[in-house]
N, C-alpha and C positions, 0 to 999 in steps of 0.2 A: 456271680455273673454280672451283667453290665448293665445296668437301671439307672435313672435321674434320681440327682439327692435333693431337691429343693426342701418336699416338706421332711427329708428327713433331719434337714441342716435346722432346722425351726425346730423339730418337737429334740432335737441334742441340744439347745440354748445355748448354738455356737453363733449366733448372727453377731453379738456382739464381738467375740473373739477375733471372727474372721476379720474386720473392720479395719482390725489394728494391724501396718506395719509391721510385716516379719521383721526380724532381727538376725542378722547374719553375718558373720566374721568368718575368717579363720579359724579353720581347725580341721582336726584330724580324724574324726570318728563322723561319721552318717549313718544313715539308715533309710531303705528305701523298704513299701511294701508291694505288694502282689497280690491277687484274687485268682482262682480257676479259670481258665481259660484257654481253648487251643494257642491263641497266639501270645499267650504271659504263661505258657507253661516253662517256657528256656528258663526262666529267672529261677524256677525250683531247683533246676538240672544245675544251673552256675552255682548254684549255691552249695546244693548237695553234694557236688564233685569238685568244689574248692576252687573251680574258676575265678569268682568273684574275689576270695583272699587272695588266691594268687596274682591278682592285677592291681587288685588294694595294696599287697605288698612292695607291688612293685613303684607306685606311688607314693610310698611308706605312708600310710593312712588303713583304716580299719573303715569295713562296710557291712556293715549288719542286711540282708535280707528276709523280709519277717511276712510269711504267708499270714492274713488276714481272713477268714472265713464269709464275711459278709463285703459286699464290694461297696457297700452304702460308706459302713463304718470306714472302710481303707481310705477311701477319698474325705471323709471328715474328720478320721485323722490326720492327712496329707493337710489338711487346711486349717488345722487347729497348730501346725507347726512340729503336731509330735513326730511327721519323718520329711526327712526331706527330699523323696522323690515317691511317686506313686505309677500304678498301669491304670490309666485310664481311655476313654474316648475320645475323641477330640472334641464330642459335643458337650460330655460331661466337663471337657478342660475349661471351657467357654462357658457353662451355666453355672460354675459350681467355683472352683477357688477365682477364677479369671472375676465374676459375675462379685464374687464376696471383697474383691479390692487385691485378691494376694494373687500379685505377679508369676507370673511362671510360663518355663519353657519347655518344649517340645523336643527333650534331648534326642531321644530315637522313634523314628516311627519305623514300628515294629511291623505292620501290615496293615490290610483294608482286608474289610468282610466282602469273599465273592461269592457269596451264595449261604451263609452261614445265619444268615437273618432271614427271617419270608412271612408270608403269608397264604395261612390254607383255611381251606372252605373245604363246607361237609359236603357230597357230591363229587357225580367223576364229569368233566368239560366243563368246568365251570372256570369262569375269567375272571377279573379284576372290576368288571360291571355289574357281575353279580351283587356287588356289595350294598350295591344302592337299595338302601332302606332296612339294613342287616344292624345288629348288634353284632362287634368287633371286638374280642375281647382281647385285652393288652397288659405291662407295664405302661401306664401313662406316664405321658413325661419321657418315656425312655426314648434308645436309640430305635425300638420296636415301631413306635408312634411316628420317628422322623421316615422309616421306612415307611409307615401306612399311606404318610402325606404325599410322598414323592410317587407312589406307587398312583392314588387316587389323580394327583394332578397328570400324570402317563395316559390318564384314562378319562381325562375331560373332566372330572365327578371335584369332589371336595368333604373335606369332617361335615359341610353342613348334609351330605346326602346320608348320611350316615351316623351312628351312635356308638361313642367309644366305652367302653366299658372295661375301669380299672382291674386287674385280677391280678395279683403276686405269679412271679414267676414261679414260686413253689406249689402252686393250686391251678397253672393255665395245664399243663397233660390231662391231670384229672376231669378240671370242668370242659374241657373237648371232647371229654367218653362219655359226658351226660348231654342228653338228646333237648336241652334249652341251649344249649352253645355251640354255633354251627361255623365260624370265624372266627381266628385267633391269628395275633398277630409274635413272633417270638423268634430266637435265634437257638443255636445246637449248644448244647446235645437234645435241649426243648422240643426243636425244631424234627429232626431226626426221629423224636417220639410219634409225634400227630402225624407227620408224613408216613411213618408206617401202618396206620390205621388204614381198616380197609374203608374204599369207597371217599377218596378224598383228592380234592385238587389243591396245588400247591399254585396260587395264580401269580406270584410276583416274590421274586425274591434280592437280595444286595449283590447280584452280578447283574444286572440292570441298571443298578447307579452306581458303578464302581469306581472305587477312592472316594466314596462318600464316607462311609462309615470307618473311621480309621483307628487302631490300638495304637496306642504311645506307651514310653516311658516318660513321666510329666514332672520335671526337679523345680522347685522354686528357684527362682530368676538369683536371685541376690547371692543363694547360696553356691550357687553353679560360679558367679563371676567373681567372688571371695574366692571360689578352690575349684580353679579350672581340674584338678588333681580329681576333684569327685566326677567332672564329667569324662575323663581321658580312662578311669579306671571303668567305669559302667559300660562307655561305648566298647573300649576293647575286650570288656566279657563277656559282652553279649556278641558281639562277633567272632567269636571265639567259639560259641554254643551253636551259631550259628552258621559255621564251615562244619561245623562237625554231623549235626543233626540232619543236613541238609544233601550229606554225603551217600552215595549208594554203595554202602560197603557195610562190614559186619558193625564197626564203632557206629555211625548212621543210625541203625538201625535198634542197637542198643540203646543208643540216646533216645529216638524214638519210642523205646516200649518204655523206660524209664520213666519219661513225661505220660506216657497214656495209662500207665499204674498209679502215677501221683497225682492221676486227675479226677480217677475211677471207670476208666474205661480199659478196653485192651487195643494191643498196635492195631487193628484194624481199622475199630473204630474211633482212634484219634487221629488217625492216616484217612477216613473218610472225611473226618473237622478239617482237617488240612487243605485237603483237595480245595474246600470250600472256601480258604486261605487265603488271598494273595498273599505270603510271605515274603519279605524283602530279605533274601538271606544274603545279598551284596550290597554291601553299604554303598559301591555304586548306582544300585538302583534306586535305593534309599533317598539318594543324594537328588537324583534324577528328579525325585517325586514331589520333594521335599522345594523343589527350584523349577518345577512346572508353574504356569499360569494356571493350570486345573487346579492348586491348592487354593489359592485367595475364593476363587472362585466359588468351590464346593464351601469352605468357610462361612461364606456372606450367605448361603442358602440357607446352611445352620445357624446363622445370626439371627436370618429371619424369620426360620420357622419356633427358635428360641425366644424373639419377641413377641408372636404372636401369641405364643402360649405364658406367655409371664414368665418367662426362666430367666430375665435378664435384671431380674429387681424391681420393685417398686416403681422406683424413681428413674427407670430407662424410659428416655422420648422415643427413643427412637430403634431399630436393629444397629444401627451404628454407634450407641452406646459403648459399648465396649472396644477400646483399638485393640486389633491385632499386628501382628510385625512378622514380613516373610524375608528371606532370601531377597537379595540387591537391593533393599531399602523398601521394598514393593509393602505399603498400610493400609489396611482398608480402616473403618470405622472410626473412631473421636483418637485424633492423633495427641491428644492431651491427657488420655486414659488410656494407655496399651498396656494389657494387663494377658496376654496371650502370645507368644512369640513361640516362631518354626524357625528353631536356628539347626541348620544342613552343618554348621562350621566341624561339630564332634567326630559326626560320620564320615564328613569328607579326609578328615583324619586319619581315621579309619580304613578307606579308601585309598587313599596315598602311602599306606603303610608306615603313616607316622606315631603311632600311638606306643 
């Protein structure tokens, strides 16, 4: 699932690692990996169904996709150099490899959470005011935390009215059934749990700040522009999974139950995670999104609420510490550091039917 890796990049004694200059040439073999997730479930379905080699083929190149069980690890692998592209957030893109010195782009944005992250309180008509003077239990650090903030500034309040209280995603269901934790903050299938508890309000959820919280597929910079061949073969598998899963027909629907088996759910209730989706299953929209002034924008909110909490380094002055680079040359942050980049170029590809 989707948590911040700062202390977990510190207690893997990658800080050093990370420091160093990727290294990236030419070649013919990658590797990208994956975590659970409704909207990084297609990568399972490409892979399993041979989409993936079939576009690697067509590339002549091989493409390993390698499910990762923990999403911490995936991204500290992604950043240690062992793969070269990972599913991440966009906030983890920016505090984590971006934040470590290693380059990287924003090959596909897969979707935005619209309802798939929230926040509920024990009680029925309870609001987002309630919160003031409550223990909130969370992933700290995570995109959970960047939803609390957005949620409380909605609400005039702020972290200082309030007490966050770190709890592992694999222990926030449980410590919500016991009667000391009365707020939690968490995303689905999490999310889906505590909401079915009786007697509970759900006061603020990620269709509220929409295209904040965004999925990617995230390839190191260097290696993408050594072998445009890795980016042309990923975009057109994933769009490929993408017309199909998204289809109202029997294939559709197959594809569908497929991913909600390999995720441990059933079609329904991965067809619920979806709902709560925005899915961009037209690389036009994609494209759309990816070349809106709403991206830079939401970015520079996550830059800031990433500085305020120490996710940007040590040695960051400032939220504009880190540059990032959009569509038409548009950079917010230290244009001498861009170590974050939303390049539309793959999907517009894509789009145009040129892949």
């Amino acid at each position: 699932m989707r948590k911040s890796l700062v202390s977990s990049l510190v207690a893997a004694g990658l800080t050093a690692a990370l420091s160093l200059p990727a290294h990236a040439e030419q070649k013919d073999h990658f590797s990208v990996c994956w975590t659970i997730y409704a909207g990084w479930m297609p990568w399972e379905y490409a892979q399993a169904e041979g989409i993936v080699d079939k576009w690697a083929e067509k590339y002549d190149i091989e493409i390993d996709v390698v499910q990762v069980n923990d999403y911490v690890e995936s991204i500290n692998q992604y950043s240690a150099g062992q793969f070269d592209g990972c599913s991440m957030t966009n906030m983890d893109a920016l505090t984590i490899p971006a934040a470590a010195g290693i380059d990287s782009t924003a090959l596909i944005i897969g979707d935005f959470s619209n309802g798939n992250d929230g926040i509920v309180l024990k009680g029925e008509g309870k609001s987002l005011s309630d919160l003031k003077g409550m223990d909130v239990n969370l992933v700290e650090l995570s995109v959970s935390h960047y939803l609390l903030a957005r949620g409380l500034e909605s609400a005039g309040l702020s972290e200082r009215d309030l007490k966050v209280v770190n709890t592992s995603d694999a222990d926030l269901v449980a410590a919500f059934a016991t009667p000391s934790v009365n707020a939690v903050a968490t995303w689905n299938p999490l999310l889906a749990e505590v909401e079915a508890m009786p007697s509970v309000s759900k006061v603020f959820d990620s269709s509220q700040i929409p295209g904040e919280i965004i999925d990617l597929m995230v390839v190191n910079t260097q290696t993408l522009a050594d072998n445009p061949a890795f980016g042309k073969a990923l975009t057109g598998a994933w769009y490929e999974v993408m017309a199909t899963m998204s289809a109202d027909d029997e294939a559709g629907r197959a594809a569908r139950e497929h991913m909600a088996q390999a995720s441990g759910t059933d079609l329904a209730g991965y067809e619920a995670q979806l709902a709560a989706t925005r899915m961009f299953y037209s690389a036009k929209d994609a494209v759309a999104f990816a070349t809106s002034s709403q991206l830079p924008e939401t970015m520079t909110k996550v830059a800031e609420f990433s500085f305020d909490h120490g996710l940007l380094g040590d040695g960051a002055p400032d939220a504009g510490a880190i540059g990032m680079a959009f569509a038409a040359d548009v950079q917010t942050g230290n244009a001498d550091n861009i170590k974050l980049r939303f390049d539309p170029s793959y999907m517009q590809m894509a789009a145009d039917g040129k892949l």
